[in-house]
Rosetta silent file (secondary structure, phi, psi, omega in degrees, C-alpha in Angstrom):
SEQUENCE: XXXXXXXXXXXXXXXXXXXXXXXXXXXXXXXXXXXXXXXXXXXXXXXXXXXXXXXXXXXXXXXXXXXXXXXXXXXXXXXXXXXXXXXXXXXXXXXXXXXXXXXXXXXXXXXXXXXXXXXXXXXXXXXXXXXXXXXXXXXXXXXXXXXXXXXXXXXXXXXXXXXXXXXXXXXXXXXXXXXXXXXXXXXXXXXXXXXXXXX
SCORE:     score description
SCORE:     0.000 S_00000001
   1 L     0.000  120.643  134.789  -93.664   -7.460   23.988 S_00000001
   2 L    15.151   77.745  171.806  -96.977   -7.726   25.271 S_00000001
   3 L   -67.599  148.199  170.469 -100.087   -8.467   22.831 S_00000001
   4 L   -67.319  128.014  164.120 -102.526   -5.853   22.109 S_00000001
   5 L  -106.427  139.383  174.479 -105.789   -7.192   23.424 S_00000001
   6 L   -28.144  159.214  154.150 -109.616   -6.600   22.285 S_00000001
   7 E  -142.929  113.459  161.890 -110.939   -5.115   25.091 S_00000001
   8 E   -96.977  143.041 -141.679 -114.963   -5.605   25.064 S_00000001
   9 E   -92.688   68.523  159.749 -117.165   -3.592   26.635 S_00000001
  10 E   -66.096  115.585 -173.842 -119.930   -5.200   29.317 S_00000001
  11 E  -122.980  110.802 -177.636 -122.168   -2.870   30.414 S_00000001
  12 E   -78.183  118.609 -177.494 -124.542   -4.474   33.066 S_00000001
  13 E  -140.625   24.482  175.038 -128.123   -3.044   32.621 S_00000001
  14 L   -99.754   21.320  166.215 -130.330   -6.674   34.395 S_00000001
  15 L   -92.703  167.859 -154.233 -130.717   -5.356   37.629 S_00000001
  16 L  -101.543  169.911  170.145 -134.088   -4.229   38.946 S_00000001
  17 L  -128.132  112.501 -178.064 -134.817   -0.579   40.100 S_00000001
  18 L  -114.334   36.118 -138.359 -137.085   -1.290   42.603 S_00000001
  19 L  -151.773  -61.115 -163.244 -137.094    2.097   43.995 S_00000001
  20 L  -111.574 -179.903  174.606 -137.404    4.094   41.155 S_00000001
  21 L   -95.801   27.704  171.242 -140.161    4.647   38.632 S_00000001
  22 L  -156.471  178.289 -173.284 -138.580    3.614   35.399 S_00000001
  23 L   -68.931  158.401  167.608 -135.220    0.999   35.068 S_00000001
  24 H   -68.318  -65.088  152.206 -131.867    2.596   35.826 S_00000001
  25 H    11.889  -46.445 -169.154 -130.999    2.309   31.921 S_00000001
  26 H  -123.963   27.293  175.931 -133.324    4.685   31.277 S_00000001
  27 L   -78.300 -177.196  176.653 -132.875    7.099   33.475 S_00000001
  28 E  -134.517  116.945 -155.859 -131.974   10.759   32.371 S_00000001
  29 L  -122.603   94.451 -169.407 -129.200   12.597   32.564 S_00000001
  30 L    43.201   48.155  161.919 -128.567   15.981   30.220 S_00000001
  31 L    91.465   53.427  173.400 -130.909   14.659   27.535 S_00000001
  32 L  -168.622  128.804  175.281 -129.006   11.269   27.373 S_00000001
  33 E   -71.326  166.417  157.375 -129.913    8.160   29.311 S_00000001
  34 H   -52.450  -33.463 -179.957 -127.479    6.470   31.212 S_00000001
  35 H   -62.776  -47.655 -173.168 -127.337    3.504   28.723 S_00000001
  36 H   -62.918  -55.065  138.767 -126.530    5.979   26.494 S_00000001
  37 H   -11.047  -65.336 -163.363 -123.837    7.765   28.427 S_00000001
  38 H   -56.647  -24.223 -163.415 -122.274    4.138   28.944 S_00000001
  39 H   -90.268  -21.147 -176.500 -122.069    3.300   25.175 S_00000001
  40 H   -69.298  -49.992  168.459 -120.707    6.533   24.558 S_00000001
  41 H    -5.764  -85.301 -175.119 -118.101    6.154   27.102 S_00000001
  42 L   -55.544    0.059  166.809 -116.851    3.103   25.431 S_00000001
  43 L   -64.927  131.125 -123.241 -116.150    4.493   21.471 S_00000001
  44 L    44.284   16.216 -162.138 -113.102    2.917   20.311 S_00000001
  45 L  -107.225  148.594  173.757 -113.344   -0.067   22.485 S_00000001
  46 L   -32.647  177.161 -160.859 -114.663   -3.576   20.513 S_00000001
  47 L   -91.535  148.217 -170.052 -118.504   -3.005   20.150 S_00000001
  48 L   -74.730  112.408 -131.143 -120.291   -2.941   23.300 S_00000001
  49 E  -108.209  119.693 -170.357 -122.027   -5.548   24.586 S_00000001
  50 E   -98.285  145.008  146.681 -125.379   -4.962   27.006 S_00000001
  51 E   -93.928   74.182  179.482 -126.734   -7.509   29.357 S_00000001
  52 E   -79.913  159.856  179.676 -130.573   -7.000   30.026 S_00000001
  53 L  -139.540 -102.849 -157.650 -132.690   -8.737   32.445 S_00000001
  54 L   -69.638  115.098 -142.411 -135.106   -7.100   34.572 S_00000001
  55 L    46.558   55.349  154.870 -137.544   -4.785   31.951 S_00000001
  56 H   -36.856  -88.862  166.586 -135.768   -5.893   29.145 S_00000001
  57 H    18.164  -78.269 -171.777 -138.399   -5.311   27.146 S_00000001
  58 H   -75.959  -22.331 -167.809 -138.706   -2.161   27.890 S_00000001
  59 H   -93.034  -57.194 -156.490 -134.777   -1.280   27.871 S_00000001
  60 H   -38.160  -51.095 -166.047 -134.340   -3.155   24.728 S_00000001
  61 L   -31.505  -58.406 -153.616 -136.678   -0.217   23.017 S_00000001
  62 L   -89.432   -4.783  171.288 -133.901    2.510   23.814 S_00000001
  63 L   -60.925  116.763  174.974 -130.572    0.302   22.701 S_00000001
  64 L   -78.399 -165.907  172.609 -128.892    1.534   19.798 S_00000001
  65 L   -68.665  -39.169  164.014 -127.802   -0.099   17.148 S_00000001
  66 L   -70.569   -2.433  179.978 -124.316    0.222   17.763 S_00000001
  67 L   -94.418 -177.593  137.079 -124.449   -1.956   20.678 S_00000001
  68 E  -104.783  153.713 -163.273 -125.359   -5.899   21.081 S_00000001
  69 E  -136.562  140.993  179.003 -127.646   -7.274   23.359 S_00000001
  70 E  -119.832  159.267  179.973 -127.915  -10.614   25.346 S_00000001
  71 E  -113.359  129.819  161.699 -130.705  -11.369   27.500 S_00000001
  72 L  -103.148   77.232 -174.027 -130.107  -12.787   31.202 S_00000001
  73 L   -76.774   10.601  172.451 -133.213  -14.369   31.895 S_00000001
  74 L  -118.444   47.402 -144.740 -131.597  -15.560   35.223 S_00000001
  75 L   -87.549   11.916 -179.429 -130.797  -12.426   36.258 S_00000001
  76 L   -92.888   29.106  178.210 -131.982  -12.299   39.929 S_00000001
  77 L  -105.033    7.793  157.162 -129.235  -14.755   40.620 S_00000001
  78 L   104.867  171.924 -174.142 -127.037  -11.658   40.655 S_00000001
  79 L   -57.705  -38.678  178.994 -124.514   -9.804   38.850 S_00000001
  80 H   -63.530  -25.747 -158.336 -121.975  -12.968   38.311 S_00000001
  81 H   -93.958   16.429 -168.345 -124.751  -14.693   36.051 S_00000001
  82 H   -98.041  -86.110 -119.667 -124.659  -11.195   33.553 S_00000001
  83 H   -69.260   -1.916 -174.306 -121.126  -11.087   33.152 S_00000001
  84 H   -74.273  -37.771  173.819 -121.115  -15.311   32.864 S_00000001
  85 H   -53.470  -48.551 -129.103 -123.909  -14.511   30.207 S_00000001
  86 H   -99.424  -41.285 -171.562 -121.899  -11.832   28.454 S_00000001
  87 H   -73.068  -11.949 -161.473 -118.512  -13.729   28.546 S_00000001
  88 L   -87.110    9.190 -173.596 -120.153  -16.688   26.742 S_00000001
  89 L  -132.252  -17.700 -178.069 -120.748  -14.412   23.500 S_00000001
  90 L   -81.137  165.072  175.865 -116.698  -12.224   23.356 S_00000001
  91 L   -93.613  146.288 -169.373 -113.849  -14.626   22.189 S_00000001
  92 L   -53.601   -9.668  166.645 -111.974  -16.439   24.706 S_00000001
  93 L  -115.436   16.571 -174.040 -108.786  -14.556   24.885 S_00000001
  94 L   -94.767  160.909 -171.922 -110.345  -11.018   24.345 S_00000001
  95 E   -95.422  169.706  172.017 -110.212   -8.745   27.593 S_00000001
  96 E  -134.301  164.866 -177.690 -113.250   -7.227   29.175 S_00000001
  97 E   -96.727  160.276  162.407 -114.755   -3.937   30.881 S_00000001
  98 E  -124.589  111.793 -168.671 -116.679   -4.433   33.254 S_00000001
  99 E  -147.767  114.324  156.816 -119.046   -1.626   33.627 S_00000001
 100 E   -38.330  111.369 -141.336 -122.097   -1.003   35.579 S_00000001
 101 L   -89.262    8.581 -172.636 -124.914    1.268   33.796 S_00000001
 102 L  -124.178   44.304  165.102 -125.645    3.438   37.214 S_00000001
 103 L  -140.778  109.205 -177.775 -122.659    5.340   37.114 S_00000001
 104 L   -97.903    4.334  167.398 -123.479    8.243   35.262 S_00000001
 105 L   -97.053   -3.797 -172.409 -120.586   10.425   35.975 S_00000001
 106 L   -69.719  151.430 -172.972 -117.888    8.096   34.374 S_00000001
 107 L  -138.468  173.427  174.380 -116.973   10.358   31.537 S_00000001
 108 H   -66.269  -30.423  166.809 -114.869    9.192   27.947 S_00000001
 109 H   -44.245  -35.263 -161.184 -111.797   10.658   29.272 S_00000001
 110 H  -108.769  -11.280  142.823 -111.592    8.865   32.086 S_00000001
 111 H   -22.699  -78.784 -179.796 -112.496    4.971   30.412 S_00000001
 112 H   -35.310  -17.782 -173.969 -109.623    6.001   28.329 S_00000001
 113 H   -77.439  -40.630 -155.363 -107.295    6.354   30.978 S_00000001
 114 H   -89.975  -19.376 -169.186 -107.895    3.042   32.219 S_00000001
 115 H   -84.393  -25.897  179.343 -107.542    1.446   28.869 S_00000001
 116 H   -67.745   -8.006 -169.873 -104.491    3.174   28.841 S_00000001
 117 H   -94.726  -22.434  179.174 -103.186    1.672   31.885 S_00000001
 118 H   -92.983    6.623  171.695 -104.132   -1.620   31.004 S_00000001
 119 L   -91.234  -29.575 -176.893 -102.533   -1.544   27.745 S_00000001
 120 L  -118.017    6.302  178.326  -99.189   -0.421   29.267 S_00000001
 121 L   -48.208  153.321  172.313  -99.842   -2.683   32.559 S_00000001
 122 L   -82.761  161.015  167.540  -96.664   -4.814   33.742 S_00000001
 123 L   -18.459  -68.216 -151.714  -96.800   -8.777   32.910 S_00000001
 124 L   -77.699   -5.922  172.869  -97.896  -10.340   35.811 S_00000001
 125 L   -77.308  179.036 -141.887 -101.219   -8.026   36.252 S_00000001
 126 L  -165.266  -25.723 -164.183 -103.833   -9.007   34.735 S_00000001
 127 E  -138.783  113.877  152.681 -106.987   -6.353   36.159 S_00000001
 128 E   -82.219   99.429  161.564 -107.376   -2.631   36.048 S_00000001
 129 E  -115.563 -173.057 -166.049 -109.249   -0.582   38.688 S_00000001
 130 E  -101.855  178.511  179.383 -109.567    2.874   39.563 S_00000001
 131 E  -152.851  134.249  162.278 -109.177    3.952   43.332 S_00000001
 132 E  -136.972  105.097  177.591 -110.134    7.622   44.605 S_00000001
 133 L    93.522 -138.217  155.938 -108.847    8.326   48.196 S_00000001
 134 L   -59.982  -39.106  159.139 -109.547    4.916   49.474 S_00000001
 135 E   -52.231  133.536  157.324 -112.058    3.833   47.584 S_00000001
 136 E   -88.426  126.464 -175.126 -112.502    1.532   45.030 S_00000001
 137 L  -133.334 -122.983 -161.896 -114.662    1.768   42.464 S_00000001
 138 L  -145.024  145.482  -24.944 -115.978    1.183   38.541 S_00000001
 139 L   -98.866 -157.244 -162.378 -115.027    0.043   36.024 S_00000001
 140 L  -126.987  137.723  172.153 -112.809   -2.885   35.787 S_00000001
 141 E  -125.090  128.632 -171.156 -110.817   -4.335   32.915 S_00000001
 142 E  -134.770  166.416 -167.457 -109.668   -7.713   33.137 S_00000001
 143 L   -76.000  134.134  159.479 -107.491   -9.940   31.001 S_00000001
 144 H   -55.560  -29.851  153.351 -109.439  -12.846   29.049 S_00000001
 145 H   -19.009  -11.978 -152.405 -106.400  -15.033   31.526 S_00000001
 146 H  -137.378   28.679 -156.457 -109.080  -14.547   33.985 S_00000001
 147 L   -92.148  -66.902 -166.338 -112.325  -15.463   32.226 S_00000001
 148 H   -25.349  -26.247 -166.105 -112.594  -19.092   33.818 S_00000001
 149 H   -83.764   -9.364  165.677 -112.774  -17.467   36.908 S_00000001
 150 H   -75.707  -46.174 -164.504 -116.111  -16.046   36.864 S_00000001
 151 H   -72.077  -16.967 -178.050 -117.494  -19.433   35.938 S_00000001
 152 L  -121.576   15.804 -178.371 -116.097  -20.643   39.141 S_00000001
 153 L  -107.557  161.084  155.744 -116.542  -17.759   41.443 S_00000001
 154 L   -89.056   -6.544  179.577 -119.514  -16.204   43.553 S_00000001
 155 L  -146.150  162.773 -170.954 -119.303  -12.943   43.006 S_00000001
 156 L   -86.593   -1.701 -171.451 -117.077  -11.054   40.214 S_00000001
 157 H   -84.678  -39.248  160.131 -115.399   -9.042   43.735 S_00000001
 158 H   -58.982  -32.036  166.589 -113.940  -12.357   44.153 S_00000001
 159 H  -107.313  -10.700  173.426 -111.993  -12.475   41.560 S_00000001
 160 H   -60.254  -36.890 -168.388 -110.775   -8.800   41.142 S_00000001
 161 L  -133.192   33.901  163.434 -109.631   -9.027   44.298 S_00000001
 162 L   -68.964  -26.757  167.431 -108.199  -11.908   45.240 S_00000001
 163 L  -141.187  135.529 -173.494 -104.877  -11.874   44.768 S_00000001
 164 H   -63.394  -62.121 -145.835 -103.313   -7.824   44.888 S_00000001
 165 H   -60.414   -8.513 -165.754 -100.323   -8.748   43.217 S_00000001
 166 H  -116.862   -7.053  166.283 -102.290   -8.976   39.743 S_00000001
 167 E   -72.840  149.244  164.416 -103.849   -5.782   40.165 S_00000001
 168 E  -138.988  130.160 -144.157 -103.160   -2.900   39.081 S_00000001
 169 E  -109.415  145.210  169.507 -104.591   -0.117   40.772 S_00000001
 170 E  -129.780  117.625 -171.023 -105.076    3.516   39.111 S_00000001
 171 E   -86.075  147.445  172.388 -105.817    6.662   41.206 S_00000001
 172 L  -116.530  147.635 -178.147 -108.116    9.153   40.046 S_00000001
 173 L   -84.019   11.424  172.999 -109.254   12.531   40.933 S_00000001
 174 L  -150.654  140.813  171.801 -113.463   11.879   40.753 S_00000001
 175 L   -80.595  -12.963  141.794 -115.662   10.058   43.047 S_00000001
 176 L   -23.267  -29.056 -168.077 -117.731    9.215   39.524 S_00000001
 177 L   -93.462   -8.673 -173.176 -116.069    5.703   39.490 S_00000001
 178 L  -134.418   -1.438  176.145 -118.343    4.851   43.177 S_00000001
 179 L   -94.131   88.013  170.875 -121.171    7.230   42.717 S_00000001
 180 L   -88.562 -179.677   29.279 -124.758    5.255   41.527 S_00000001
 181 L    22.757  106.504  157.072 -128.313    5.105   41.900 S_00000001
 182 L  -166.870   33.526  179.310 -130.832    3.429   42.842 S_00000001
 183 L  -137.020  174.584  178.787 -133.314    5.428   45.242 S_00000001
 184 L  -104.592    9.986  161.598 -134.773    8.671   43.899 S_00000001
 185 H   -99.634  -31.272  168.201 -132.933   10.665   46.379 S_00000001
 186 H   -77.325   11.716  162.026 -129.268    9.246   45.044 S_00000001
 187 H  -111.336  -31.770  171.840 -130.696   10.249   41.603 S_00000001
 188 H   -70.624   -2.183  167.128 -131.566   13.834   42.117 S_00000001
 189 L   -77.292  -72.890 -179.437 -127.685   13.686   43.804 S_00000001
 190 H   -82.935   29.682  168.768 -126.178   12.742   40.723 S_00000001
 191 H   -98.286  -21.463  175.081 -128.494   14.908   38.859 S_00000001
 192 H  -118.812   15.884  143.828 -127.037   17.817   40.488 S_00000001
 193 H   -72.725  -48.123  172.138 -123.705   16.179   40.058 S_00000001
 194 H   -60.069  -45.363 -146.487 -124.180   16.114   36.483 S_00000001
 195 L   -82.243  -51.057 -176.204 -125.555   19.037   35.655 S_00000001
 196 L   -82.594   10.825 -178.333 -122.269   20.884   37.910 S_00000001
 197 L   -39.535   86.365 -179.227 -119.975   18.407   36.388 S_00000001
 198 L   -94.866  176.576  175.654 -117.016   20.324   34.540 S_00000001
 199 L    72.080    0.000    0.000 -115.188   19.114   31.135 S_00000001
């Protein structure tokens, strides 16, 4: 039988919003930032772990207390150097989320889904995503089995999806897992996504 593994939470908040006028973190969505949204998401999962970079500072300010926070002071070198940051502070066999802070339709229901699939996943997989229609999207849970490979990859799309056979793919019924931000016309879009949002 299968051990249960930690599953920790990374929720990527060092990219810049160079677009909008305040960080994507702190945008606002039905009285709740996004950050906030994200952490909520993630209650019952190990405690969640943020990666800031670009207006830390300023992000740090709104992080609550239930999360932890590492700083990625190299963080225009992309998305790979977060989660390399991030992986360097969970224990070496625990699994991780991988979850991007600009998707503000992900709801707790449907995190849960995913944990459930990777919790009941066959052997040889190893990475849960979601798929809607064709699409792939956010977020991802992979097996600590896989951690080296971000230290040796260039992008984290490299290793999700490099070999099929270890995936395991789960379809869903919302376009929430591929719908971001990061202009201020694809934020008043998922502002009037949220707001008609049901359950």
């Amino acid at each position: 039988m299968r051990k249960r593994e930690n599953i920790f939470p990374i929720i990527l908040v060092a990219g810049p919003s160079h677009h909008l006028p305040f960080p994507k973190p702190l945008a606002m969505f039905g009285g709740k930032t996004a950050l906030a949204i994200a952490i909520e998401n993630c209650a019952g999962l190990e405690r969640p772990l943020l990666v800031l970079g670009c207006d830390a500072p300023r992000v740090r300010r709104a992080v609550p207390r239930a999360a932890q926070v590492v700083w990625n002071r190299g963080w225009r070198r992309g998305q790979i150097s977060s989660l390399r940051r991030a992986l360097k502070q969970i224990p070496v066999d625990a699994a991780f989320l991988i979850y991007p802070v600009d998707h503000p339709l992900l709801k707790r229901k449907t995190i849960q889904q995913f944990v459930r699939a990777f919790r009941t996943r066959e052997e040889s997989q190893e990475i849960v995503i979601p798929r809607h229609g064709s699409l792939y999207g956010h977020p991802a849970i992979v097996s600590g089995k896989l951690r080296r490979e971000f230290f040796k990859s260039k992008t984290a799309r490299d290793v999700i999806y490099r070999l099929p056979s270890r995936v395991r793919v789960i379809e869903v019924q919302t376009r929430a897992i591929f719908t971001d931000f990061d202009t201020p016309e694809s934020y008043r879009l998922c502002l009037r996504k949220f707001r008609t949002r049901k359950g």
